[in-house]
N, C-alpha and C positions, 0 to 999 in steps of 0.2 A: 504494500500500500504506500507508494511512493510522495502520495499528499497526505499523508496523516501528519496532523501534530504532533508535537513530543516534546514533555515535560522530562526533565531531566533531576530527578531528588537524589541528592550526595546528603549521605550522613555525615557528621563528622566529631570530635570530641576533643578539642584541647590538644591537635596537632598541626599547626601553620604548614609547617614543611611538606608532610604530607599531602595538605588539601593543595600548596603550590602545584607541585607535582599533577597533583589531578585535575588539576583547572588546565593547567597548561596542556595537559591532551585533549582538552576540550577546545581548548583556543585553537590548536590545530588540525582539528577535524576537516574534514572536504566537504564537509555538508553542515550549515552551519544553522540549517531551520532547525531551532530547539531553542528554550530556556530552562535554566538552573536553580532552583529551587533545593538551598542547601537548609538541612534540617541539623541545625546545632544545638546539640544534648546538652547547653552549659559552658562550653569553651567560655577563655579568660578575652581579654579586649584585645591578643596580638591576632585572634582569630576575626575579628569585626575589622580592624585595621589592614590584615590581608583584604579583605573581601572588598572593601572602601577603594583601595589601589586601584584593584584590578576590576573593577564595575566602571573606571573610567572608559577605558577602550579595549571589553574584551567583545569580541565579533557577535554574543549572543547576550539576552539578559541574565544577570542574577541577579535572584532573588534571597535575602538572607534568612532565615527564621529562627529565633534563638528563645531558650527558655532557661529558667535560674537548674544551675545545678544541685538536683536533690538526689543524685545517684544514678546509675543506669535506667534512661525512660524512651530509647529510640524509638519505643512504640511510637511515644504520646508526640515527639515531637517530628515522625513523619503523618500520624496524620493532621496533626497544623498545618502541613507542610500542602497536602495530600487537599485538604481543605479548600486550598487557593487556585486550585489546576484546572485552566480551561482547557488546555489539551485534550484530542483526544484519547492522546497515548500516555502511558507513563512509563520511563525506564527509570526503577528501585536501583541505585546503586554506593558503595561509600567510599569514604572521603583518603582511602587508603588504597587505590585501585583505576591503574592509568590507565587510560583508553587509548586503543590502536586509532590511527589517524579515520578506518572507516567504520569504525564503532557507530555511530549517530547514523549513517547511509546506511549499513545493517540493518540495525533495528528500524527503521523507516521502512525500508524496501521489503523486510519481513513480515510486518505486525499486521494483525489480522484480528476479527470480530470479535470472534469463536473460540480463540486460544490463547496461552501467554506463550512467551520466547523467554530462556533459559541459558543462561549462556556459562560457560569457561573462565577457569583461571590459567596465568602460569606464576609460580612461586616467582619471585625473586631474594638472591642471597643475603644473609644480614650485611657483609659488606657493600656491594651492589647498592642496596637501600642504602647504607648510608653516605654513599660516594653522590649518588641521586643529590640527597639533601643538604648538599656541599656546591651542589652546582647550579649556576644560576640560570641555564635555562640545557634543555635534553632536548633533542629532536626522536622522536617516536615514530616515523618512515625509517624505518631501516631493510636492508636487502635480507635473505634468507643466509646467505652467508655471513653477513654479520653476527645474527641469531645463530649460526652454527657456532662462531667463535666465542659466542658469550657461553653456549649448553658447555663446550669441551672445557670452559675455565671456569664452568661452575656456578656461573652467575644465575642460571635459571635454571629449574626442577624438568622440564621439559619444551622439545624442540618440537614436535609433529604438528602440536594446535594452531603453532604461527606459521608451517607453510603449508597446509590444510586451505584450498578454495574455502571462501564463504559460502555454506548452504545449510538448509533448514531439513530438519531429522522429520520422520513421520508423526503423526499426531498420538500420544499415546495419553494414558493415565497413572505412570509412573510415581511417586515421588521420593524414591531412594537415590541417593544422587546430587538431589538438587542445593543451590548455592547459596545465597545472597551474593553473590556477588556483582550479577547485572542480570536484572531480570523486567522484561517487556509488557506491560499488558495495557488493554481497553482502560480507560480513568474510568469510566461505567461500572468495571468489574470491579474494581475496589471499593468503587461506593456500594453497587449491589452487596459488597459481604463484609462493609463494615471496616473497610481498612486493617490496620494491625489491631490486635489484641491489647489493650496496653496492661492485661491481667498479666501477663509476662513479668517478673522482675528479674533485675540482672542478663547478663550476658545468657542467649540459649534458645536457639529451636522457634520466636518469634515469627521467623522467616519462614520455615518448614511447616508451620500453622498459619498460615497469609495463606502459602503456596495448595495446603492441604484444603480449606475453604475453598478456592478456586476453583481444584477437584473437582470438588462436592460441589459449587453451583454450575455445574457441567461444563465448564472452560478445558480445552485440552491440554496437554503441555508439549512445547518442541524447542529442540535441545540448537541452538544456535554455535555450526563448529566452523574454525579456521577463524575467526573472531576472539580472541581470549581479553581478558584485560593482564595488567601485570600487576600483580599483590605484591604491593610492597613489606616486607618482614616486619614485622614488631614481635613483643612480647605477646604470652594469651592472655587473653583477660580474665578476668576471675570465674572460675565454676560453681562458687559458691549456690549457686540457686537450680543447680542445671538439673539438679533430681525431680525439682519440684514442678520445673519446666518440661523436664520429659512424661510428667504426670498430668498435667494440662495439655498439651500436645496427643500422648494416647486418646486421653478425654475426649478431645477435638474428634480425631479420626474413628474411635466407636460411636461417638452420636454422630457419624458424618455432618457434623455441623458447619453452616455455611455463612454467617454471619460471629463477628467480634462480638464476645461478652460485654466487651466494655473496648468500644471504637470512637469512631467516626459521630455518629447520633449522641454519644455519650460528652463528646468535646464541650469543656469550660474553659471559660478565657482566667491564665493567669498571670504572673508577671511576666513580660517578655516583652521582647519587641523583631518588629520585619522590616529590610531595608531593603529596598531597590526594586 
């Protein structure tokens, strides 16, 4: 669907370097019909201060949306984010995770009614990452033999995804597998099931319960390859809650439920603010 809209929501948390990085594959994308709709869980004001910069001349809009840090809440502050979206696409993805130059012409030329698009990662090394966040700007076009010299020195977990053609896998009902890491769907669909859960807390499976709803209100799922993003390394974040999470997430998929406990209809305004 080569004219569909496409909103673009980057999470993010209290990492500049990072979200640099990510913006800037965005600035150089080929295809530039999209805006950015960054959902920040809380970051400090060097995170407002990027975003102020580069909302001068970056080729697409962003938008910022920020809420007081009270702990891990990406639920609640993608669907603020989620709230605002004329599109009528949206690509879920976060603020730790560069896009190849035809990421945005992918999702476009793929996205469809009926289904979400699912897409790949490739690791990148902790060095790697931090060489990235040292430099003041990457170009993200590179050849295939580039990417070979990066796989044999280690810099990235896998070589096939990046010189893999762009194409879209058959329609299935999978959802083992699946990512957060850039994920496509109808803005219709999200509201039909309520956006995320923000009964979620902490890090864990939020995404894998979005994805599981979808399922359930008959959306198909297809696996978008030769497109990967590049995950930049960090630490994990805390597991702390992920028992509890795995216990809400079964919950989900025995009642095949298809609507957030607590979404989208549920949203209250509370301190924050949105820029651009």
């Amino acid at each position: 669907m080569p004219n569909a809209s496409l909103a673009v929501v980057i999470s993010t948390y209290n990492n500049p370097d990072f979200l640099r990085l990510t913006l800037e594959g965005y600035r150089q994308q080929t295809d530039h019909h999209f805006s950015i709709y960054i959902a920040d869980d809380g970051s400090t004001k060097e995170t407002a201060q990027l975003i102020e910069r580069l909302q001068a001349d970056f080729p697409a809009p962003i938008h910022h949306y920020w809420q007081e840090d009270h702990g891990f809440r990406k639920a609640r502050i993608h669907n603020r984010a989620i709230a605002q979206i004329s599109a009528s696409h949206t690509l879920l993805t976060d603020g730790d995770c560069i896009p190849l130059p035809g990421l945005v012409a992918a999702h476009r030329r793929f996205s469809g009614e009926d289904y979400f698009v699912s897409g790949s990662r490739v690791l990148l090394s902790r060095p790697c990452s931090e060489r990235l966040c040292q430099q003041q700007s990457f170009d993200t076009a590179r050849s295939g033999g580039w990417w070979l010299k990066q796989r044999v020195s280690g810099n990235i977990n896998r070589l096939l995804p990046l010189l893999l053609p762009t194409t879209l896998s058959p329609a299935s009902t999978q959802l083992e597998g699946i990512r957060g890491c850039h994920l496509c769907c109808p803005t219709r669909a999200l509201i039909q099931i309520n956006g995320f859960d923000e009964s979620f807390e902490g890090w864990g499976r939020e995404d894998s319960d979005l994805t599981a709803r979808l399922l359930h209100a008959g959306f198909k799922r297809r696996n978008l390859r030769g497109m990967p993003v590049l995950h930049l390394w960090h630490e994990e974040s805390s597991r702390r809650h992920l028992a509890e999470n795995d216990d809400m997430l079964q919950a989900c998929l025995n009642e095949r439920r298809i609507e957030a406990a607590y979404g989208l209809k549920q949203l209250q305004p509370e301190n924050g603010h949105s820029r651009g």
